[in-house]
C-alpha positions in Angstrom: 16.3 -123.9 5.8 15.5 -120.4 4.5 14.7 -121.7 0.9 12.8 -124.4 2.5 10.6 -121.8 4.4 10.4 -119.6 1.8 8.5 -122.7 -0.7 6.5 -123.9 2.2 5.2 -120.0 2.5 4.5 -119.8 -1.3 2.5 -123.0 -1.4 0.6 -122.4 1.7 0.5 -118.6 0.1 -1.1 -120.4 -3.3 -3.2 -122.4 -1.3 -5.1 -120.2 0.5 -5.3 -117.9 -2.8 -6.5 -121.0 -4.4 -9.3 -121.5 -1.3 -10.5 -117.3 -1.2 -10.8 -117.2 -4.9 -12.8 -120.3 -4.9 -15.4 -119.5 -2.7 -15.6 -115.9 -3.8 -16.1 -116.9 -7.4 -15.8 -120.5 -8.8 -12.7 -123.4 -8.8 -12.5 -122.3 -12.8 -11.4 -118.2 -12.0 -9.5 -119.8 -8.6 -7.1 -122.0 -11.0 -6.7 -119.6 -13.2 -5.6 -117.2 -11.0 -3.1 -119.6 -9.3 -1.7 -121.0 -12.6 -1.3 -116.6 -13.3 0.4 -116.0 -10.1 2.6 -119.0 -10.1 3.4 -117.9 -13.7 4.6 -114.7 -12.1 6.8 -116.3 -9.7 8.8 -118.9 -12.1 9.1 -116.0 -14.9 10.5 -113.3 -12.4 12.8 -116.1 -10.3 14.0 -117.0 -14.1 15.1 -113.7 -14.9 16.6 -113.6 -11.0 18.6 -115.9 -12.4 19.5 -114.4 -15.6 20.7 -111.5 -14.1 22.6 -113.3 -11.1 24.3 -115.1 -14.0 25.2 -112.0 -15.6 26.7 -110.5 -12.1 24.0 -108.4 -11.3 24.1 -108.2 -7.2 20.6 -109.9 -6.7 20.5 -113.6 -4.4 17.5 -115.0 -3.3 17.7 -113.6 0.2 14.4 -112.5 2.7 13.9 -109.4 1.1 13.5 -111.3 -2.5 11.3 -113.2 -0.8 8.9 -110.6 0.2 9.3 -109.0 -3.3 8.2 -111.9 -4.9 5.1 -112.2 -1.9 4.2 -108.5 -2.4 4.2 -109.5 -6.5 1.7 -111.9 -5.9 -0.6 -109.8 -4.1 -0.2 -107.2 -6.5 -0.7 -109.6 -9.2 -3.7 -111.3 -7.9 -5.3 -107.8 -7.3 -5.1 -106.9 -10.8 -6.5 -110.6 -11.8 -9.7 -110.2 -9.4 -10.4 -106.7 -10.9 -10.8 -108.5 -14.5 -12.5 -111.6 -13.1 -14.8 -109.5 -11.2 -15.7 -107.9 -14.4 -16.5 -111.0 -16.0 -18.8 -112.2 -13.4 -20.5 -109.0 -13.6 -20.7 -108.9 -17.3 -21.8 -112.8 -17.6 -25.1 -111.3 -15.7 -25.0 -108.7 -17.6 -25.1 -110.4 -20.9 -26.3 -113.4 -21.0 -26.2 -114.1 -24.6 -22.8 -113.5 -25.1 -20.4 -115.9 -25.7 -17.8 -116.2 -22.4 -15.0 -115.5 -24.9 -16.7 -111.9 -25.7 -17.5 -111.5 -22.4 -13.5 -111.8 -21.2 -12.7 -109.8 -23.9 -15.0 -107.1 -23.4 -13.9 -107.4 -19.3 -10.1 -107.2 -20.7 -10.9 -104.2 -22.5 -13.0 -102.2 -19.8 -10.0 -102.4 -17.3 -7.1 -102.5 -19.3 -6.3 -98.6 -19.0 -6.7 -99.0 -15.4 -4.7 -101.6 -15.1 -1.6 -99.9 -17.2 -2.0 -96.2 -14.9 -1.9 -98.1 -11.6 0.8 -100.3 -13.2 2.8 -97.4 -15.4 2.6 -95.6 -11.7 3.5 -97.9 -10.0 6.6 -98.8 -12.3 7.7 -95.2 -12.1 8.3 -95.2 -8.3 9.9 -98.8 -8.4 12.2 -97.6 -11.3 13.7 -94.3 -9.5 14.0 -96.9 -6.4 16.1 -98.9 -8.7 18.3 -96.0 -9.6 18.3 -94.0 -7.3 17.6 -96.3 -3.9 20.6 -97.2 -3.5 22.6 -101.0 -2.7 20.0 -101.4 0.4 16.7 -101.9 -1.4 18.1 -102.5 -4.7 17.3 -106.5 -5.0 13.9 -105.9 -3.5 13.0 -102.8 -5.9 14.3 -104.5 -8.8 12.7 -107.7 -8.0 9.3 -105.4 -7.4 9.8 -103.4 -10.7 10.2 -107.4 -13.0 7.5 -108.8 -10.4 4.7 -106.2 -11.6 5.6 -106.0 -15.5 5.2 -109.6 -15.0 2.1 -109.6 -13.0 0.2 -107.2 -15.1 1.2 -108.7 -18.3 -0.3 -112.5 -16.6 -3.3 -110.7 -15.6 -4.1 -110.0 -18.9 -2.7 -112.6 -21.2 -2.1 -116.2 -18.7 -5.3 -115.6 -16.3 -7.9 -115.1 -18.3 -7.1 -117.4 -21.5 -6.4 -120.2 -18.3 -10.2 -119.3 -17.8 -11.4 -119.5 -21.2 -9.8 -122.8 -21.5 -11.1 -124.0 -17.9 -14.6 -122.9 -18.8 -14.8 -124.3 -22.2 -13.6 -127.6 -20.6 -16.5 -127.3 -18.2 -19.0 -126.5 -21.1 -17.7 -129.6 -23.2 -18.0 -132.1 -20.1 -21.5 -130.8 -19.7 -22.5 -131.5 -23.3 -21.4 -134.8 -23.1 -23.0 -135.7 -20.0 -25.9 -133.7 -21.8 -25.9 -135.9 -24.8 -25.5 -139.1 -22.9 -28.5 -138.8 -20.8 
C-alpha cells in the first residue's frame, strides 16, 4: 500500500509539475523538465538499489520517499533557473539560434548552480557521516538526489528542450512548405 501511495504521489507530483511549468512557460520547457526530474528519480532509485544490493542499510521507507520528493523540487528549481534564462535570452536575442541561446543560458548560471549545489552537498555529506543511523537513508538519498538533479539540470533538461523545440520548428516548416 505504501509503495502504491508513494507512485500515485510521484505521478500526481509530475503532473502538476508538468501543468505549472506549462502555463508558466510553454508544453516544450514543461516536458522537458518532467522527462529531467523523472530522470532524477529512476537514476537515484537505481543506485538505491545498487547500494541495497551491496548491504548498505537503505529500503525504500517514508523518509526515502520524501528524499526523493525534496530531490525533485530541488531539481526542478535548478531547471526553472536555466529555462528562465532562456526565455529571457530568446527576447533578448532574437537572432540567435535556440541552441546558442541554451548554451549561453547554461553558461550564465552554471557557477550558481555548482555554489548552491557544492553547498548544499557539503551539509548533506557531514549528515551522511556524521548524522548518524536516524537520518542516514534520507541524507544519503538527499546527497545522490542533488548530484543527480544538478547534473539533469544541465545535461537531460535542456538538450530534452533543444530536441522538443527543433521538433516544433521542423513540423512548422513542413506545414510552412505545404501551404
Amino acid at each position: 500500500t505504501m509503495r502504491n501511495n508513494a507512485i500515485m504521489a510521484l505521478a500526481l507530483a509530475l503532473l502538476s509539475i508538468l501543468v505549472y511549468i506549462t502555463l508558466r512557460f510553454e508544453f516544450k520547457y514543461a516536458i522537458a523538465a518532467v522527462i529531467g526530474l523523472a530522470h532524477d528519480v529512476i537514476i537515484t532509485v537505481g543506485i538505491l538499489a545498487i547500494f541495497h544490493k551491496l548491504g548498505f542499510p537503505v529500503q525504500i521507507n517514508l523518509e526515502v520517499i520524501g528524499a526523493i520528493m525534496t530531490i525533485i523540487g530541488y531539481s526542478l528549481n535548478d531547471t526553472i533557473i536555466v529555462f528562465d534564462r532562456i526565455r529571457e535570452d530568446v527576447h533578448l536575442y532574437r537572432k540567435w539560434r535556440f541552441e546558442d541561446i541554451i548554451t549561453h543560458a547554461l553558461n550564465v548560471t552554471l557557477s550558481r548552480t555548482l555554489m548552491t549545489s557544492g553547498t548544499t552537498l557539503l551539509v548533506l555529506l557531514a549528515l551522511v557521516f556524521l548524522g548518524g543511523k536516524s537520518i542516514f537513508a534520507f541524507s544519503l538519498v538527499m546527497t545522490i538526489g542533488v548530484v543527480i538533479g544538478t547534473l539533469s539540470s544541465l545535461f537531460i533538461a535542456s538538450p530534452v528542450l533543444l530536441y522538443f523545440h527543433n521538433r516544433e520548428m521542423r513540423k512548422l516548416e513542413n506545414e510552412h512548405q505545404k501551404a
